[in-house]
N, C-alpha and C positions, 0 to 999 in steps of 0.2 A: 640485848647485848649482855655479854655476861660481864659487870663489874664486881673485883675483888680487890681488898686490904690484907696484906699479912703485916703482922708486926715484927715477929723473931726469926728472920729469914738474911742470913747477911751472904753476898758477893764476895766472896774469899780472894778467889785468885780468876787469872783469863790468861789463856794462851790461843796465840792461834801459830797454821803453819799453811804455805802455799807452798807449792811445788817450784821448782829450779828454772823450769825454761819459761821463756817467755819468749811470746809473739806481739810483736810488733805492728799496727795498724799498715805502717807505709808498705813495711814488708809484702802486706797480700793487697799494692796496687791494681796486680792482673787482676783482680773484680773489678775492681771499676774504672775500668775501660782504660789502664793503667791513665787516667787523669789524677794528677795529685794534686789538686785544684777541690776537687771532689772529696779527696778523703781528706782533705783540710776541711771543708764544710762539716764532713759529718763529725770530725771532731769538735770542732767549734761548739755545736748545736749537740748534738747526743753525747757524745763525751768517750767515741772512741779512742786508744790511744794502745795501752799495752793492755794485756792479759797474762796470768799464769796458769798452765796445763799439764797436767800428768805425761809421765812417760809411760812406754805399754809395761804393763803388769803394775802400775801401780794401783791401789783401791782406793772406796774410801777408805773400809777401816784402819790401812795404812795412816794418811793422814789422820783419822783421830788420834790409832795410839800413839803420832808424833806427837800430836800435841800434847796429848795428856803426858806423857814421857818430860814434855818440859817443862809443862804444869807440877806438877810431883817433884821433881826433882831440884825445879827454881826455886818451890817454898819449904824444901823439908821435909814431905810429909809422909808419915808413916801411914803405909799403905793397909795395913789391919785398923785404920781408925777409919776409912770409908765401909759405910754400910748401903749405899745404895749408887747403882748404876746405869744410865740412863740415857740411850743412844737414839741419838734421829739421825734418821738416813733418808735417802731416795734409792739411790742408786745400792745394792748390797752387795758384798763379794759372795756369799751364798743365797739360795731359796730358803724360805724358811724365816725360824729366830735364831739362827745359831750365832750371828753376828754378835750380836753383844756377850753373848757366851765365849766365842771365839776371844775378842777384847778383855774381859775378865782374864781368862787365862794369862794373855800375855804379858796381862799388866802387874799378873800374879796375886789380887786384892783377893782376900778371903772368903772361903766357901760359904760362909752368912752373908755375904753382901746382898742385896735385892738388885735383881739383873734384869734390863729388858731393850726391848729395841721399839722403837714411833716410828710408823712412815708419816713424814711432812714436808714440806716444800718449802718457799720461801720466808713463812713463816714462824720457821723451824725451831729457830733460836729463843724467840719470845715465849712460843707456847713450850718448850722445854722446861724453861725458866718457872711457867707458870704453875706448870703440871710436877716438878720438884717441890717449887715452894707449900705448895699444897700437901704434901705428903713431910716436910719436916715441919711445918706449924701446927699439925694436927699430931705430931709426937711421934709418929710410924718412923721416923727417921731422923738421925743427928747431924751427916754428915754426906754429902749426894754428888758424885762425880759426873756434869752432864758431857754428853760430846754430842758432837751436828759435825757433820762429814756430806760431803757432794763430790761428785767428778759428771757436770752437766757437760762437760765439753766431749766427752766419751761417745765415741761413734757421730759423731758432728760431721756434718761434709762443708768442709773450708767455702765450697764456690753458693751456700746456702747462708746470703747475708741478711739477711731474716733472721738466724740465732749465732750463726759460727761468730760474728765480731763480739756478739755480748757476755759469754759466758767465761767462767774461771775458777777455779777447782781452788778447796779450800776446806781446810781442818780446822775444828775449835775444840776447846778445852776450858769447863767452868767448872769449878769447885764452890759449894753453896752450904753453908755452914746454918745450925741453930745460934742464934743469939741472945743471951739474957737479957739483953737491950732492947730498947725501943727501935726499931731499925724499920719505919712504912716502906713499903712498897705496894703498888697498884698497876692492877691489870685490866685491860678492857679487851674484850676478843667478841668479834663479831661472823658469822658466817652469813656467806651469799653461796647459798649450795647450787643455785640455779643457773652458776656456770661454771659448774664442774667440770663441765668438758671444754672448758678455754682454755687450758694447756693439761696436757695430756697426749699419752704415746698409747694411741689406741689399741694396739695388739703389744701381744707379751705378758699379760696377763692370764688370768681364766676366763674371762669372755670375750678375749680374739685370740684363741691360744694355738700353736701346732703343736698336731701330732708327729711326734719326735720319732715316731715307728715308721715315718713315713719319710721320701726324698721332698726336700725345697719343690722340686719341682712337680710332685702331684697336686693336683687338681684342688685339694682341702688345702695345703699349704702355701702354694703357690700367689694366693691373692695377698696373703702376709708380706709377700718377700718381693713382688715385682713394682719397679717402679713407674711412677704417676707425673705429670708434670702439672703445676700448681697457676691460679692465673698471673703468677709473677713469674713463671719461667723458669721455678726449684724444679728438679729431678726429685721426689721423697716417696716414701713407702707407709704403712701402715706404722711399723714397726717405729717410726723417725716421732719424734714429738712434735704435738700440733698448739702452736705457739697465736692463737686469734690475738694478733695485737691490738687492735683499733677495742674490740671489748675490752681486752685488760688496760688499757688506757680510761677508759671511759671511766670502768669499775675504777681505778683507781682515782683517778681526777675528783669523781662524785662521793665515794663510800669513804675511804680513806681516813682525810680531814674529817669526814664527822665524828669519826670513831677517835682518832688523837682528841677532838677538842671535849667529847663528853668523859674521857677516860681524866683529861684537864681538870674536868667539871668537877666530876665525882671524888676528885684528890683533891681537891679544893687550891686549885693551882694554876694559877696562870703564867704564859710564854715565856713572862721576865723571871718567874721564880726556877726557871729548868737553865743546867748550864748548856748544855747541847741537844740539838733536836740530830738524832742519828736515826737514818730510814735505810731500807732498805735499799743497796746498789743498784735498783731495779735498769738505769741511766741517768744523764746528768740533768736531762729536761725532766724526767719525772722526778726527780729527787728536789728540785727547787722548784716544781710545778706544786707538787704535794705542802712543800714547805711554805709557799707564799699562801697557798687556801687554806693553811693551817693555822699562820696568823706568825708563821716565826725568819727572824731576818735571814737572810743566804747568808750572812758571816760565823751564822753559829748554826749552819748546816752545812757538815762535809758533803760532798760530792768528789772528792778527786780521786775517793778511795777509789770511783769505778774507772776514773782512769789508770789507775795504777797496777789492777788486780782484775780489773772485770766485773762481770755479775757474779759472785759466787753463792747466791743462792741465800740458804739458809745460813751461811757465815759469812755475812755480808757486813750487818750489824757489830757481830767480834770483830772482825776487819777493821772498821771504822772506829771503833773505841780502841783498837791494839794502835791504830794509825797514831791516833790522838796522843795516844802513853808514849808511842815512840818521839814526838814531838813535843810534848808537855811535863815528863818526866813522872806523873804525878795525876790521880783524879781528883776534880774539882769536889768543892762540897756540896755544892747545888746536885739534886738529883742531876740524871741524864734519862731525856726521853726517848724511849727507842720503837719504830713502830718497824716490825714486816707484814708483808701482803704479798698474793700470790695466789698459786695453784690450790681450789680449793669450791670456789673463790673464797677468801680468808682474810680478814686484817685484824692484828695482834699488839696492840700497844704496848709496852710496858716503864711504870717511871719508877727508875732503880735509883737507889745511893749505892756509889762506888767510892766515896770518899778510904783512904785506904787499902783499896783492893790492890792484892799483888796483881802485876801482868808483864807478862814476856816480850810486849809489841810484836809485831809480826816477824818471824821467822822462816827459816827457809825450810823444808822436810828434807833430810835428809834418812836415806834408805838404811832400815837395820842391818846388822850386821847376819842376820840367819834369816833374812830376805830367799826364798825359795824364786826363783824363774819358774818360768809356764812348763820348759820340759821337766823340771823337776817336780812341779806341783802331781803333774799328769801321772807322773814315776810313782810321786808318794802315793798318790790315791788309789793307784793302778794295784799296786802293793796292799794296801790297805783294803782295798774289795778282795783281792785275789784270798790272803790268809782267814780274813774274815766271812764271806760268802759259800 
């Protein structure tokens, strides 16, 4: 496992931002078998209840640059004093790296900033964090704007209650400053590569790729695009994410806690010295399942974030600490330990002081004002190839 100490690393500010509509658990009783007897059970027990969802055309980098938009603007900050830029995604609004190219722009920060884009998963937030702190303790950088952005509910099929009840789209926003001060923080990140393929959307890539030269329905594309029925009864494709719950339970339940309690160890810190154990939204049984093998009470482990918001992935954790701020006014001075895990397989500890951080609590996104539509997008582009080409 990879254990690390920074010293001069501080948590400046947090914003996060979820989307407007929200779904309802009751609402989609036709799955099950409209008994509402049942969807009380599975609230009770996993901890469905509400989610929040993108409308069509919105992205992630949408939701980042909300949040950074309220990030920046809540504490003041002069956008020529960030030198580094640092986005994780899953989901991109383009191929490529232009996404966080794209976000610079918008955000208008200086042509010296260091620019880049992470693909990661649920672990997104933590290892962002880590892979920042790493580049302003070593002096390469002063001043590091991170975002983590998902829209996992994107292309979902509602009657697939397998992933449509769990998932919930979400923007973050972290500003990570050098400090003259002592300021520890500790990371513990451990990889289980050997189940890479536990969740994963096996085509759409370059090794289940179509050819674009070619219609859906030839014979090379076609096996991408037609659908399967699964031994629970899903309709799904190639294309659809493949979610092996019972492993990622497993992984979770076994790897998890060991990886919180040595990351414990090696900070020389025990349960009672952290004020909050925040894990990832993964559900509400995995979230107090994790936390009791962990060694820490269900009272100073949220879980309600996932009733409120969903699984949103790699902004799960900001979710749960913006939660907290909306409630508490204020962070504690006790670190906060924050672990995600996930696709990968991956778990990422990290025990942060927050005491003083600015944060925005969670927010709604709301769309900019030079927001482009799909016909218009296709216009500009269209235009853009045509003069240019």
């Amino acid at each position: 496992m990879s254990l690390n100490k920074f010293n001069h690393v501080k948590i400046s500010g947090l914003s996060v931002v979820v989307p407007e509509k929200e779904i309802n658990i009751y609402d989609e009783v036709e799955y099950y078998g409209n008994d509402v007897r049942k969807v009380d059970r599975m609230k009770k027990t996993v901890g469905f209840f509400k989610r929040r969802v993108i409308e069509d055309g919105t992205t992630s980098a949408d939701l980042a640059i909300s949040a950074a938009e309220n990030l920046l603007n809540g504490m003041n900050i002069d956008r020529q004093s960030i030198d580094g830029l640092v986005y994780v995604v899953q989901k991109q609004d383009y191929h490529g790296v232009v996404d966080s190219y794209y976000i610079h722009h918008k955000l208008g920060l200086k042509s010296g900033t260091f620019c880049t884009n992470i693909s990661q998963g649920c672990a997104g937030w933590v290892w962002g964090l880590f892979l920042c702190s790493q580049l302003i303790e070593s002096g390469a950088q002063k001043r590091i704007l991170l975002l983590n952005a998902d829209i996992p509910t994107l292309g979902l099929d509602l009657s697939n209650r397998n992933q449509a009840p769990l998932f919930g789209d979400a923007g973050s926003a972290t500003l990570l400053d050098y400090s003259e001060e002592n300021i520890p923080s500790f990371y513990g990140i451990k990889t289980f590569s050997d189940g890479y393929g536990r969740i994963i959307p096996p085509a759409g890539g370059t090794r289940l790729r179509e050819d674009r030269r070619l219609l859906r329905e030839d014979p090379y594309n076609k096996p991408l695009y037609e659908y399967f029925e699964t031994n629970k009864g899903y309709k799904v494709r190639l294309f659809d994410g493949l979610l092996d719950g019972n492993a990622v339970f497993s992984f979770t339940m076994n790897e998890v806690p060991v990886n919180i309690k040595e990351t414990l160890e090696f900070a020389s810190l025990s349960q009672s010295d952290i004020s909050y154990c925040c894990l990832h939204q993964a559900n509400k049984q995995i979230v107090q399942s994790v936390a009791q093998f962990s060694g820490f009470s269900l009272d100073r482990t949220p879980f309600e974030t996932f009733s409120k918001y969903g699984n949103n992935t790699m902004c799960s954790i900001p979710t749960v600490l913006s939660d907290l701020f909306d409630e508490k006014k204020s962070f504690d001075e006790k670190p906060y330990l924050c672990c995600g895990f996930g696709n990968g397989l991956v778990s990422a500890t990290g025990i942060l002081p927050l005491k003083g951080a600015f944060c925005t609590g969670v927010r709604t996104y709301k769309e900019s004002s030079d927001h482009m539509t799909r016909d218009q997008l296709i216009e500009y582009w269209k235009k853009k190839m045509i003069e240019t080409n």
